[in-house]
Phi, psi and omega in degrees: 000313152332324167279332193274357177296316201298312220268310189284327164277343128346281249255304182288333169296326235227304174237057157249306162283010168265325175290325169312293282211334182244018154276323165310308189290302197268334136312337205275136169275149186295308174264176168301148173228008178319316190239005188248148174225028199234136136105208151311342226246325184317172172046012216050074215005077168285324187291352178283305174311308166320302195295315154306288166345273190289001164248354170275339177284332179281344180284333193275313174299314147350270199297315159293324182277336182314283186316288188328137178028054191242022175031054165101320207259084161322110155348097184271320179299331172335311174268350180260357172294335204280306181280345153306318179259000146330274164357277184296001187239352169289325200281335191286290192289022165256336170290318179305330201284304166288000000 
């Protein structure tokens, strides 16, 4: 059961900062958002927040609960629930953004 705690956090090390690094890129506005309330721009640009925001917390929280005060015994779903809401907060924020 370790390996597979080792391996879903591999995993989570690995495209938690590529998702980090396309919530930024593909959220971030280009342009002035002074008079647009559309696009990146909605909400005051939440879809940015979301995506970045809410994927380093979960990549940071992923990695701290598997591991943190488990005496030995990994959280094994933990990271891969972490990458399951990675997912799911690209997609909140490609909707909010569309």
């Amino acid at each position: 059961m370790k390996g597979l705690a080792v391996l879903g956090t591999v995993l989570l090390c690995v495209f938690a900062p590529i998702a980090l690094v396309y919530g930024l890129m593909a959220f971030t506005p280009t342009g002035s958002c002074e008079y647009s309330v559309s696009g990146v721009c909605s909400y005051g640009r939440a879809p940015m927040v979301v995506a970045a925001g809410g994927t380093a917390l979960a990549w940071a929280a992923g990695v701290v609960l598997t591991w943190a005060g488990t005496r030995g015994r990994a959280r094994v779903v933990v990271p891969y629930a972490a990458l399951a809401v990675i997912v799911l907060l690209l997609v909140v924020a490609g909707r909010m953004a569309g």
